[in-house]
BALUM-920938 format. One record per atom (N, C-alpha, C): residue in one letter; x, y, z. Coordinates in steps of 0.2 Angstrom, whole numbers, plus 5000, padded with zeros to 4 digits. Example, Ala and Ser with C-alpha at 12.3 -4.5 7.8 and 13.67 -1.06 7.14 Angstrom:
// residues 2
A506649725039
A506249785039
A506649845039
S506449895035
S506849955036
S506450005039
***
This chain:
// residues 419
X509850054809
X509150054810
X508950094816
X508450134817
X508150194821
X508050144829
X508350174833
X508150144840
X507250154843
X507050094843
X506350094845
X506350134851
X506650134857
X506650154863
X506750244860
X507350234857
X507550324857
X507050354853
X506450334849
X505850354846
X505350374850
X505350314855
X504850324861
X504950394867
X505650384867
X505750444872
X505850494871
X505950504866
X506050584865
X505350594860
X504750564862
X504050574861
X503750594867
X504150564872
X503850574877
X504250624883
X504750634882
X505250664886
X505250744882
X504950794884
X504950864880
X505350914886
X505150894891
X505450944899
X505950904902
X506450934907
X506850914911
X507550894906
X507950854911
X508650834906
X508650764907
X508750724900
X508750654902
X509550644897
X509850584897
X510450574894
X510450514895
X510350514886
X509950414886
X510650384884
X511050344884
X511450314881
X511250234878
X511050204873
X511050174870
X511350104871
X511050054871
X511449974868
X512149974864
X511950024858
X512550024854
X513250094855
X512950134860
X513550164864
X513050244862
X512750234856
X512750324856
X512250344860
X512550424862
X512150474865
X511950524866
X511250534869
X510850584865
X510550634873
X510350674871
X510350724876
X509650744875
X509050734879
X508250744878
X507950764879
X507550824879
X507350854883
X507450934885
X507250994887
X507351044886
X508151064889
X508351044895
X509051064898
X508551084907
X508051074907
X507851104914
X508051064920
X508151074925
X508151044931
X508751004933
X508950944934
X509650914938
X509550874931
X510050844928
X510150794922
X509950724925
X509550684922
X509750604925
X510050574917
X510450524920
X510750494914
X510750404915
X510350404909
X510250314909
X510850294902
X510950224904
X511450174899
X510950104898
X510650074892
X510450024891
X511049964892
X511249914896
X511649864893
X511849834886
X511249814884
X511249774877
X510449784875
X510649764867
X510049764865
X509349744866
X509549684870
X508949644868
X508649674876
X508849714882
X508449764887
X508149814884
X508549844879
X508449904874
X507749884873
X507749834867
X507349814864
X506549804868
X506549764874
X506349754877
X506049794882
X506149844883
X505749894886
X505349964881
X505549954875
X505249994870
X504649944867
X504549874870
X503849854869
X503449844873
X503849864879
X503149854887
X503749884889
X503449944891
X503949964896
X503649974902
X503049944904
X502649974909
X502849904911
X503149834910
X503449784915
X504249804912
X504449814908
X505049794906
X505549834909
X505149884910
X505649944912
X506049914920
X505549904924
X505649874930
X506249824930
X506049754927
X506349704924
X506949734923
X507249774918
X507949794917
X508149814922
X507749864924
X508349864930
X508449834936
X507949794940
X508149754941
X508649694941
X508949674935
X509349644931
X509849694930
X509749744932
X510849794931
X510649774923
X510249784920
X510249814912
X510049874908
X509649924914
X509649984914
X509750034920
X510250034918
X510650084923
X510750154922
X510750174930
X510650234932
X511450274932
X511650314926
X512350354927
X512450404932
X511850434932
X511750504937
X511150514938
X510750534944
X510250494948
X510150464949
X509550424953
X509250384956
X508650354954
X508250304952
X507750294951
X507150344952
X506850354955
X506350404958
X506550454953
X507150464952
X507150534948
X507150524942
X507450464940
X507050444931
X506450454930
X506050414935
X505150414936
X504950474936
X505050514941
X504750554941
X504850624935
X505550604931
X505650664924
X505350644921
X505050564918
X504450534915
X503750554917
X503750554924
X502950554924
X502750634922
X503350684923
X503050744923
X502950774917
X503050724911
X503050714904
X502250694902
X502050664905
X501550614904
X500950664900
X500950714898
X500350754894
X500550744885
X501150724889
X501550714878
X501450614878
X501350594882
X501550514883
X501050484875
X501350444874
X501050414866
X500950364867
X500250314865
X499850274865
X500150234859
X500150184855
X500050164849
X499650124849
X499550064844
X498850014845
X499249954848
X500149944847
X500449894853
X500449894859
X500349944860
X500349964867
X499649974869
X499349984865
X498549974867
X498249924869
X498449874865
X498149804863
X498749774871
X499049784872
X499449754880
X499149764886
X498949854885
X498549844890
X497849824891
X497449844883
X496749784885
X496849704889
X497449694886
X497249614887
X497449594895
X497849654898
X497949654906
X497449664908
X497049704906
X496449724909
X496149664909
X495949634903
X495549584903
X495749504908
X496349504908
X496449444912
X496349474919
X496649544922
X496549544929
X495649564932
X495249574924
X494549574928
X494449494929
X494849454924
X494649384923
X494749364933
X495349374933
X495449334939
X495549354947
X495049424944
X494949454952
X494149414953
X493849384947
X493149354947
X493149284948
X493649264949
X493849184949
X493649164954
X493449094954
X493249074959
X493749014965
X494349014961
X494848984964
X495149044970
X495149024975
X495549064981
X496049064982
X496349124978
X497149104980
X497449194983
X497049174988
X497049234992
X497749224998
X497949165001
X498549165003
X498949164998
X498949144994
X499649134991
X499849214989
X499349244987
X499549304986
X499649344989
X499549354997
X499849385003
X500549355005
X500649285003
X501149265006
X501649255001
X501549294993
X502049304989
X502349364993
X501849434996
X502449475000
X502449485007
X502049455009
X502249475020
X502549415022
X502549355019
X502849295020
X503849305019
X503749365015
X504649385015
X504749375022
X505349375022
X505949395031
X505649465035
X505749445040
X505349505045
X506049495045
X506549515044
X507149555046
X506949615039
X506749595032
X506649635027
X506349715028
X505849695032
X505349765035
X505449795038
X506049765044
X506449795050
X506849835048
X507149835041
X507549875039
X507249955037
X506549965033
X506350025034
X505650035041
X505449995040
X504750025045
X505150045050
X504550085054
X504450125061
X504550055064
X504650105071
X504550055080
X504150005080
X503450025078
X502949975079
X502649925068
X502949935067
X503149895059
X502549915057
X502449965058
X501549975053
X501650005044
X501549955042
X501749935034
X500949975031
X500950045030
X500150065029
X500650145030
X500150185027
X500150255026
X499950305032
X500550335034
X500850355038
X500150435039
X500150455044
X499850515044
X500250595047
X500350615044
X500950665044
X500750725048
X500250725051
X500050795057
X500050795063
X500450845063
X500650925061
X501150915055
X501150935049
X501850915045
X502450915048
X503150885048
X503450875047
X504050815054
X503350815056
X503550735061
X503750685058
X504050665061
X504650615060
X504150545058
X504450495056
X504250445053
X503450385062
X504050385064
X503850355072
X503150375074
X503250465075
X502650495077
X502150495073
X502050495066
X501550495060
X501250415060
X501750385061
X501250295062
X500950315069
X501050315074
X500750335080
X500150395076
X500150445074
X499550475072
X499150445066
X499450405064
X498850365061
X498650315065
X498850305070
X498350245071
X497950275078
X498050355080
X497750385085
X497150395080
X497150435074
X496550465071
X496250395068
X496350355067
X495850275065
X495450255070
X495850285077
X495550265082
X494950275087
X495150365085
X494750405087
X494150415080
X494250385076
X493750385070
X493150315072
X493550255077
X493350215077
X492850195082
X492750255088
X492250275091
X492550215098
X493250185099
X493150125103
X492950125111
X492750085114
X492450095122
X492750035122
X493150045131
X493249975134
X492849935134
X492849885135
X492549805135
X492149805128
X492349835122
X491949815115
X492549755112
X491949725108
X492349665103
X492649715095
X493249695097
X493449725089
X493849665085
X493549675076
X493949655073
X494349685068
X495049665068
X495449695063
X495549635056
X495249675052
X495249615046
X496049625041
X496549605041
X497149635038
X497549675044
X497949595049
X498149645058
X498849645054
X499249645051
X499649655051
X500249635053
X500649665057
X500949645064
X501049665070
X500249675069
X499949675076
X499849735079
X500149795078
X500249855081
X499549885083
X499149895077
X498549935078
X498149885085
X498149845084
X497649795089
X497949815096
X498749815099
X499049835104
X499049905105
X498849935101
X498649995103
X498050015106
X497649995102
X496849995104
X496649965110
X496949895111
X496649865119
X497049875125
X497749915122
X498049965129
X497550015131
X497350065124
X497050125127
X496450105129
X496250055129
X495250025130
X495449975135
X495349975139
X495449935144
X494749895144
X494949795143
X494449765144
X494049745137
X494549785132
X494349765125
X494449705124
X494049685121
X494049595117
X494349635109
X494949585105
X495249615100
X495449535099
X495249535090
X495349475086
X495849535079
X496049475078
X496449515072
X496649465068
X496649455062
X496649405054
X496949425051
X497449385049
X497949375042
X497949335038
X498249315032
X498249265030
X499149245029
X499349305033
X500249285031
X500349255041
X500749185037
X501049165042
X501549185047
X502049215045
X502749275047
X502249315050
X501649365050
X501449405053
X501049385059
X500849325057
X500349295063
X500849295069
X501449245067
X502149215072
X502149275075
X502349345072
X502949405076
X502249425079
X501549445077
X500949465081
X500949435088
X500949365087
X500749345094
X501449345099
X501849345096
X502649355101
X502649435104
X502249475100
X502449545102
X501749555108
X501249545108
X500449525111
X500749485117
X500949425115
X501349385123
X501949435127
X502449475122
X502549505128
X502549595131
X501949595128
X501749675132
X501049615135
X501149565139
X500349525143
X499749545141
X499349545133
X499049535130
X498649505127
X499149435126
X498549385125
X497949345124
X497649375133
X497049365136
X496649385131
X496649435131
X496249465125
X496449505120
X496949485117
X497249515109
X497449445107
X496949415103
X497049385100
X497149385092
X497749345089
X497749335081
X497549275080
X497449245071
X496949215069
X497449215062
X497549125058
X497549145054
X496949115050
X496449175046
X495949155044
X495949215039
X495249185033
X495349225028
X494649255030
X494449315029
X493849355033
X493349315028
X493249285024
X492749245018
X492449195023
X492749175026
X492449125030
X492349135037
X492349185040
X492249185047
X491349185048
X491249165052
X490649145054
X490449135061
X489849155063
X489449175069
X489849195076
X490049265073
X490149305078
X490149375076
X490049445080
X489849475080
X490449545082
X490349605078
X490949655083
X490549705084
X490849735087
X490349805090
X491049865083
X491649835083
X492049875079
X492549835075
X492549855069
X492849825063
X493349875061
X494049875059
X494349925056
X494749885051
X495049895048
X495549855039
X495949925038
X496549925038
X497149945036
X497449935030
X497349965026
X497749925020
X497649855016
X496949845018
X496949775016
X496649775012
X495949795009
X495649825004
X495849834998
X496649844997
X496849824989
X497049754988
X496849704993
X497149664992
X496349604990
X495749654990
X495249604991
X495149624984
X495149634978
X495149644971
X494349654969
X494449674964
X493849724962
X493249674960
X493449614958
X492749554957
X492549554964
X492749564972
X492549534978
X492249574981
X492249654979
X492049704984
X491249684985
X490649654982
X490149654985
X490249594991
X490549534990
X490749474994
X490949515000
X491549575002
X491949575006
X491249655011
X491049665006
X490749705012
X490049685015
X489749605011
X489149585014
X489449545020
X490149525020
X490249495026
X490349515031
X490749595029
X490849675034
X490049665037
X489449665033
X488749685038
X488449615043
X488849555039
X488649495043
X488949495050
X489549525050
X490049525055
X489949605059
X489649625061
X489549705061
X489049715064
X488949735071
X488449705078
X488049785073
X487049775074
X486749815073
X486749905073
X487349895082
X487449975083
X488349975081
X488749935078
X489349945078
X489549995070
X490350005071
X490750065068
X491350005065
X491250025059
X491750025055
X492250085052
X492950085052
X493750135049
X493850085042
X493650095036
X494050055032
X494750115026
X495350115030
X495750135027
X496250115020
X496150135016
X496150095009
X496550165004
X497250125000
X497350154995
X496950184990
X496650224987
X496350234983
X496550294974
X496050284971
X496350324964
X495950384961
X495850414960
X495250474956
X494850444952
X495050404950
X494650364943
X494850274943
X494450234941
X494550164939
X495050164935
X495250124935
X496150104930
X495950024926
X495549984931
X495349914927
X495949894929
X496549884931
X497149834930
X497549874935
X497949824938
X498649834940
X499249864936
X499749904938
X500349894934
X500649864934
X500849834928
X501049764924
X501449734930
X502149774932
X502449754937
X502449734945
X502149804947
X501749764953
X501349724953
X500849694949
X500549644948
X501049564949
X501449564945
X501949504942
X502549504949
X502549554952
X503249544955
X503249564964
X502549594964
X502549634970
X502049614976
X501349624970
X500649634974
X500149594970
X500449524969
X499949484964
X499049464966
X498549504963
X497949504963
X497849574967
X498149614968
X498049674970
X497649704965
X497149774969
X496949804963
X496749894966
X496949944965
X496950004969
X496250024968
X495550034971
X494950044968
X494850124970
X494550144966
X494250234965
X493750214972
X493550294971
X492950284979
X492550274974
X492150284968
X491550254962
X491450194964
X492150154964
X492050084962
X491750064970
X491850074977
X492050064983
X491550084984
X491150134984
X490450144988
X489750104986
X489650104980
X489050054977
X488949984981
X489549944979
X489549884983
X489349884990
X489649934994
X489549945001
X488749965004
X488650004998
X487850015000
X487449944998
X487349934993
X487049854991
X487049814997
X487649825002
X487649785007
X487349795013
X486749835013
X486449885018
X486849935024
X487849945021
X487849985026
X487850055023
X487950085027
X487950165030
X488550195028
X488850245023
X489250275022
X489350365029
X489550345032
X489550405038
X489850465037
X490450435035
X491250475033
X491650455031
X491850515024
X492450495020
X492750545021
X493550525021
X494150565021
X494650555017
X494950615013
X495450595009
X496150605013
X496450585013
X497250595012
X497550605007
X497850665006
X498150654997
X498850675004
X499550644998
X500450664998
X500550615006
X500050605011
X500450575016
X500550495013
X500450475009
X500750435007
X501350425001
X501550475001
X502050494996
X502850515002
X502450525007
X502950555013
X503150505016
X502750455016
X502850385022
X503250355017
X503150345009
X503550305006
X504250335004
X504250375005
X505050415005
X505350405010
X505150405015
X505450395023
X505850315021
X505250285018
X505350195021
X506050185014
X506050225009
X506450225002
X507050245003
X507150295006
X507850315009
X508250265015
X507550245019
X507850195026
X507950145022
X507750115017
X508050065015
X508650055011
X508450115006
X509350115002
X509950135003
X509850175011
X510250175018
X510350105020
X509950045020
X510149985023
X510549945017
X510649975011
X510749905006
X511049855005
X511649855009
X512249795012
X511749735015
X511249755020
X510849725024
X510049675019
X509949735017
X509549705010
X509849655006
X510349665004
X510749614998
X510849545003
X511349565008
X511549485011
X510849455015
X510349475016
X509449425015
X509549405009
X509449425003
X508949404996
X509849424991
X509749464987
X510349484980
X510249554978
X510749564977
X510549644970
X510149644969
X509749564963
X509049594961
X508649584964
X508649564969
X507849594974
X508049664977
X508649684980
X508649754982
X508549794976
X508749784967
X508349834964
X507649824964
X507349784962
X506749774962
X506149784968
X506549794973
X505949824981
X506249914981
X506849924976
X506949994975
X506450024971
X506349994966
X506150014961
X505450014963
X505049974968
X504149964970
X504150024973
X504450024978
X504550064983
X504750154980
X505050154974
X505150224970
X504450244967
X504250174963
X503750194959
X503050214963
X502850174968
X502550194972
X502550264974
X503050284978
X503250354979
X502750414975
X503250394968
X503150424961
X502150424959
X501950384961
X501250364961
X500950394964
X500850414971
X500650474974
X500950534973
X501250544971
X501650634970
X501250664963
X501350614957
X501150624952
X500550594947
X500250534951
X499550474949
X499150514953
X499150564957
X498450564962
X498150514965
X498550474967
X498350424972
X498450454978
X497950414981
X497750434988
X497650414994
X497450425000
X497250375006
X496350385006
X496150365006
X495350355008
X495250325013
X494750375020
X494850325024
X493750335025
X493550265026
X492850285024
X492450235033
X492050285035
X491750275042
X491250215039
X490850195043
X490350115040
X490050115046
X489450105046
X489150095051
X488050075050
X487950035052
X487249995049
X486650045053
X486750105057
X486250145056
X486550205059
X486150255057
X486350325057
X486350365064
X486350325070
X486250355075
X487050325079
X487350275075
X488050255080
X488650295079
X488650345077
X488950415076
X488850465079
X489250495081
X488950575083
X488850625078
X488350675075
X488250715069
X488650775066
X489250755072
X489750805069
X490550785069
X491050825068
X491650795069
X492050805072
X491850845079
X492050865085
X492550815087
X491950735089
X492150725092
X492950685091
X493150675084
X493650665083
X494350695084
X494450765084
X494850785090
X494950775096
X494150775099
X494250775106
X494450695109
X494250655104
X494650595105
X495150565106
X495650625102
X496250605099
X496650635104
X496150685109
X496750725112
X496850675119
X496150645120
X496450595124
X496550535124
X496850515116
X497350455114
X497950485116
X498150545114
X498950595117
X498850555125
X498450575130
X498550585135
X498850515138
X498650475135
X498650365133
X499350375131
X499550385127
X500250385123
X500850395129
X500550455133
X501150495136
X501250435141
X500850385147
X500950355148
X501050285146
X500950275141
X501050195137
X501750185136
X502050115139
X502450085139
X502750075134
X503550105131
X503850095127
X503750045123
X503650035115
X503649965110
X504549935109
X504549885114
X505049845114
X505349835105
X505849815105
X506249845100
X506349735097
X506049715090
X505849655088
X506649625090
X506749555094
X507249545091
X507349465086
X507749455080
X507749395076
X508049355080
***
């Protein structure tokens, strides 16, 4: 009988060199002959089988499980000879009918009214703060890295992003900020070193980031006024910031809640105040997660277009001021952390096993893969409830940045975490 997978791929595989080796041992060469070979081996059948009927979870899954394995190349490099196929990619109505029904259950349950909004942060930052120590930068900023001047090193681009969020973010000493999604804690000790006499609150809902947040705040003498919280921003009530900024937390708020998460943005957001909300985003609406990330990575995530992203914000009375795109620095930040970590593997495996280090390779690849060749992107979008809390032009954005450099050169080295 005719292999279902070997049908699928060589429909979809017309460029590059792929070398499928089969369940049953035979092997086939796919592909025009261009570029480096990669070569895959199915284990057994029933991986075989099993990925030529959702390959968009199973693929992962296999290899995860050491049952589709990599003979020559590396992951990233299967993905990406697939994706650069994707104009021949074939649809049937099995495959159609899989992804209506993701779509349908993840609009279902981004609309839910059950909160399970920690549990869903705390299937991934709740991992081991030794885990993230193995790829992140100095100051663990787990968010998309900004890469100018190109070709700066991993360290120096985290520090340029949180300089241009900064300077985006218009801050003055003694202002109240809130960070909705602080992570661990970096952006917040940045901001109330360079702003002397800042008030800074900062909100998680993962446990593991609140503990290392306020250990690293306690010892750069911060505390007084850098304070964490752990609270879910749905409920925060009668207080007021002059600046609001959210890193990366935006795909976590799912596509039922964007009018909820941005009328609490204007409840919480003083009259003359500035909001930075920097947010993965995609060219167009998808409706759904991939299967995988969804199930194993980033459950209730959902990456939203700027379409989807601005109506809700407006309905909430506020002020769109400024968008910015980022396209590839997030494809360069996820390379950097993909390499550091499969350079750590030994490290990786004795925390968790082989199949958590495939399976965080595999997020971590496809990701990659997803900006290089999805057109995914950074969106970073200004807010603000009247049009005079800005300046009319973009000036001032460099010249603020030039003296966050000046902040930098004097700022006290980021002590190095220890477990």
């Amino acid at each position: 009988m005719a292999s279902a997978l070997f049908s699928l791929v060589t429909k979809l595989v017309r460029k590059g060199s792929l070398k499928l080796t089969l369940a049953s041992g035979e092997t086939h060469m796919i592909g025009d002959g261009s570029g480096e070979m990669v070569a895959i081996r199915l284990a057994d059948q029933q991986a075989e089988d099993a990925i030529a009927r959702d390959p968009t979870l199973k693929l992962g899954e296999m290899y995860m499980e050491g049952r589709f394995i990599l003979e020559q190349g590396d992951i990233y490099e299967f993905l990406s000879l697939v994706k650069q196929n994707t104009t021949n990619e074939i649809f049937d109505l099995r495959m159609a009918a899989l992804l209506m029904g993701r779509i349908v259950w993840q609009q279902l349950k981004s609309r839910s009214p059950i909160n399970r909004n920690k549990y869903n942060v705390a299937h991934h930052y709740d991992l081991s703060a030794k885990l993230f120590d193995l790829f992140l930068d100095d100051d663990w900023q787990y968010s998309c890295a900004y890469f100018v001047p190109p070709g700066i090193s991993l360290d120096e681009a985290q520090v340029a992003k949180k300089r241009h969020i900064a300077a985006k973010l218009l801050v003055e000493p003694g202002q109240r900020v809130l960070e909705i999604g602080s992570g661990w804690g970096g952006m917040g000790m940045y901001l109330a070193e360079a702003n002397p006499g800042l008030d800074f609150t900062g909100i998680t809902l993962s446990e593991e980031q609140l503990k290392v947040s306020r250990e690293r705040a306690a010892k750069r003498g911060l505390s007084d006024r850098v304070r964490f919280e752990l609270q879910d921003y749905r409920y925060m009530a009668g207080r007021k910031f002059d600046r609001i900024v959210s890193v990366g937390m935006f795909e976590h708020v799912g596509i039922g809640a964007y009018r909820r998460f941005f009328k609490k943005v204007s409840e919480l957001l003083d009259d003359n105040g500035v909001m930075v909300l920097h947010s993965i985003a995609r060219p167009k609406p998808s409706f759904a997660t991939n299967a995988f990330i969804e199930k194993y990575i980033f459950p209730g995530g959902y990456i939203p277009s700027v379409g989807e992203t601005l109506p809700p914000l407006e309905k909430a009375g506020l002020l769109v001021k400024d968008v910015e795109i980022l396209p590839m620095h997030y494809a360069h930040t996820l390379r950097h952390w993909r390499q550091r970590f499969v350079a750590r593997k030994a490290e990786a495996v004795a925390l968790y096993d082989e199949n958590f280090f495939r399976m965080w390779e595999f997020y971590l690849a496809g990701s990659e893969m997803g900006f290089r060749w999805d057109e995914l992107f950074i969106m970073q979008i200004q807010i603000a409830k009247n049009q005079f809390a800005v300046p009319d032009n973009r000036n001032y954005i460099g010249e603020r940045e030039a003296k966050l450099r000046e902040f930098e050169a004097t700022r006290a080295p980021l002590e190095k975490i220890v477990f």
